[in-house]
C-alpha angles and dihedrals in degrees: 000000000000093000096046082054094048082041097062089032078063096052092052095053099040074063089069091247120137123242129199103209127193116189136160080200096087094180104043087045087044089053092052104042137077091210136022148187129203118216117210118176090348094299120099102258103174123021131180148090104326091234090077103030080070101050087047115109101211085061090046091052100039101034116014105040104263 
């Protein structure tokens, strides 16, 4: 169900529409954004293109497991 979802999120946004995206999935919403902000404690802690918010190590440690 959650790649139909991402699916459908993909087609929106291939339509030029803006999406506000909330995801505890920090890896599948960073794939499908242009931009991204991680929450921590309720406060943003990390902002930027979600290119390199993925390739950032202090997301990797502290959300996707590296």
């Amino acid at each position: 169900m959650e790649q139909k979802i991402f699916a459908v999120i993909r087609d929106i946004a291939a339509l030029g529409m803006s999406i506000l995206l909330v995801e505890q999935n920090a890896r599948l919403a960073l794939q499908v954004t242009q931009r991204g902000y991680v929450m921590e404690s309720g406060a943003i802690a990390l902002s930027g293109a979600a290119s390199e918010l993925l390739g950032s190590e202090a997301v990797h440690r502290a959300y996707l497991g590296g």
